[in-house]
C-alpha positions in Angstrom: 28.3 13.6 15.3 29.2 10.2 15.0 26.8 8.8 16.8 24.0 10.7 15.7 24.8 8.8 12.0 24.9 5.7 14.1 21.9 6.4 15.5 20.5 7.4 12.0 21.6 4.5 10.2 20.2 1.9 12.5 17.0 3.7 13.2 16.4 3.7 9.0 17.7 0.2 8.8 15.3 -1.2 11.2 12.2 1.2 9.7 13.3 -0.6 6.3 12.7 -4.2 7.2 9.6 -3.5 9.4 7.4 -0.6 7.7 5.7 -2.5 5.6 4.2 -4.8 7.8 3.7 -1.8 10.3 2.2 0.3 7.8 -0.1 2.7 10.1 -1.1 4.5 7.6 -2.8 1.5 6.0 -4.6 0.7 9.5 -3.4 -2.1 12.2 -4.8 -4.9 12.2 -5.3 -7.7 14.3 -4.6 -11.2 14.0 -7.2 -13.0 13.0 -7.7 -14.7 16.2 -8.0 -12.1 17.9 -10.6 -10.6 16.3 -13.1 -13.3 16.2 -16.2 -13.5 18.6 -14.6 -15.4 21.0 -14.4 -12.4 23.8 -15.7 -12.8 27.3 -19.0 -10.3 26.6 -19.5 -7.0 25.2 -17.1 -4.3 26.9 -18.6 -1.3 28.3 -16.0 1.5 27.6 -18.0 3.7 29.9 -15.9 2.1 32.8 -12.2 3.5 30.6 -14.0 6.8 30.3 -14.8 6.4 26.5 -18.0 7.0 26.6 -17.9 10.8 26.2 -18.0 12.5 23.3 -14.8 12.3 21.1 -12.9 13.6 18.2 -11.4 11.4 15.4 -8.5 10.3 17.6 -10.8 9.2 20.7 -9.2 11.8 23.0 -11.9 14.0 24.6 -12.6 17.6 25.3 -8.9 18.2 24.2 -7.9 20.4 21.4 -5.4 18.6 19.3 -5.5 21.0 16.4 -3.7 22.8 18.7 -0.9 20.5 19.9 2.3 20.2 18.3 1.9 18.0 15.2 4.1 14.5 17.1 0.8 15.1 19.8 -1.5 14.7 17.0 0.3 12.2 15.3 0.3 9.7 18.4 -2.9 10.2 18.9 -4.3 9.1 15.7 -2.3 6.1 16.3 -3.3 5.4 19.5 -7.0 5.6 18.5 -6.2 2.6 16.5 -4.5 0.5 18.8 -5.7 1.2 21.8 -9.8 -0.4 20.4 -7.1 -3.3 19.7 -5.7 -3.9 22.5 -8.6 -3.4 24.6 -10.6 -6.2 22.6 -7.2 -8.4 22.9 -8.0 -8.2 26.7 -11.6 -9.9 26.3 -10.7 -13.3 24.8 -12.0 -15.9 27.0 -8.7 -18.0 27.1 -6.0 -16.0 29.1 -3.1 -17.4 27.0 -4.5 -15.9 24.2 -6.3 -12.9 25.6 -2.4 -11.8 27.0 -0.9 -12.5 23.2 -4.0 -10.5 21.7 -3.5 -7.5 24.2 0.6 -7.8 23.7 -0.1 -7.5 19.8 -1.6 -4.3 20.0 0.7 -2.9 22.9 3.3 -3.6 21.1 2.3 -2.3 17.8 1.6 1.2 19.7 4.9 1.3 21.2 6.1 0.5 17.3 3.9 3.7 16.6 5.5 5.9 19.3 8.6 5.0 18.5 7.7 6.0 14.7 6.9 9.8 15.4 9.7 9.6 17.7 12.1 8.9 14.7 9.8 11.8 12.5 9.9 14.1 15.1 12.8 13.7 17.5 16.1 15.2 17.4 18.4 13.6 19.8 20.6 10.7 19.2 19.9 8.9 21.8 16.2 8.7 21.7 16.8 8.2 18.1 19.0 5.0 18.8 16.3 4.1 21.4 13.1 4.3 19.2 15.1 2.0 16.4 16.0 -0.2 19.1 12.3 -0.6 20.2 10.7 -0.8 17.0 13.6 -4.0 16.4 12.5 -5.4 19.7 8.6 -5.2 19.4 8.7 -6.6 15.9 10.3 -9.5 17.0 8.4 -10.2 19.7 4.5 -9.3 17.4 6.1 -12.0 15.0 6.5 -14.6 18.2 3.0 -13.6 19.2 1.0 -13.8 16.1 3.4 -17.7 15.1 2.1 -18.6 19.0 -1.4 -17.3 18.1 -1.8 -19.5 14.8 -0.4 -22.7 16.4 -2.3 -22.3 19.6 -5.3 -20.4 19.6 -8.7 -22.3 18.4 
């Protein structure tokens, strides 16, 4: 049990210091420079297979009303991110096309890690999910310092 409260504690520590600049629920956003029109050309999705028709959370033909609610709850995330990182991949320098793409990544696994921490139940994937969400913040905040120093 006493790692479970371990587990616990660090997992609500590190939620404290980086929810409200991970706010989901507000929308993710991308860094400014990667958002401009500075990408290669228009991306044809059709080549992913997202051209099909899709429900609010971009996944097709499934039924997510009827998945268990951590299913539905990563999937509304990913709809957001994955647009991101996917545009991140189209900037025409590679330097900033990779920090761009990372941003996004990144903030998904953030996301996972999230409904892992609302959802899970053991201790160790607990622990885990803190420990990513500690180690992804750190490295979005080297990212996005890169991005405004470097990218034009």
């Amino acid at each position: 049990m006493n790692i479970m409260k371990t587990a616990l504690a660090t997992a609500i520590a590190t939620l404290a210091f980086s929810a409200p600049a991970l706010a989901q629920d507000a929308g993710f956003e991308s860094p400014e420079q990667c958002t401009d029109m500075s990408a290669v050309g228009e991306m044809d999705h059709s080549a992913m297979g997202h051209d099909g028709p899709a429900d609010d959370t971009g996944s097709e033909s499934v039924d997510l009303d009827a998945m268990p609610e951590h299913v539905q709850e990563n999937m509304r995330r990913m709809a957001i991110t994955m647009p991101a990182m996917e545009e991140g991949m189209m900037r025409e320098d590679a330097d900033v096309a990779f920090a761009c793409a990372m941003i996004a990544h990144h903030q998904g696994a953030i996301d996972m890690a999230q409904v892992l921490l609302e959802y899970g139940d053991d201790p160790q994937m607990i622990e885990l999910a803190g420990e990513i969400i500690a180690a992804q913040v750190g490295e979005i905040d080297k990212m996005t310092a890169w991005l405004v120093e470097n990218a034009e």
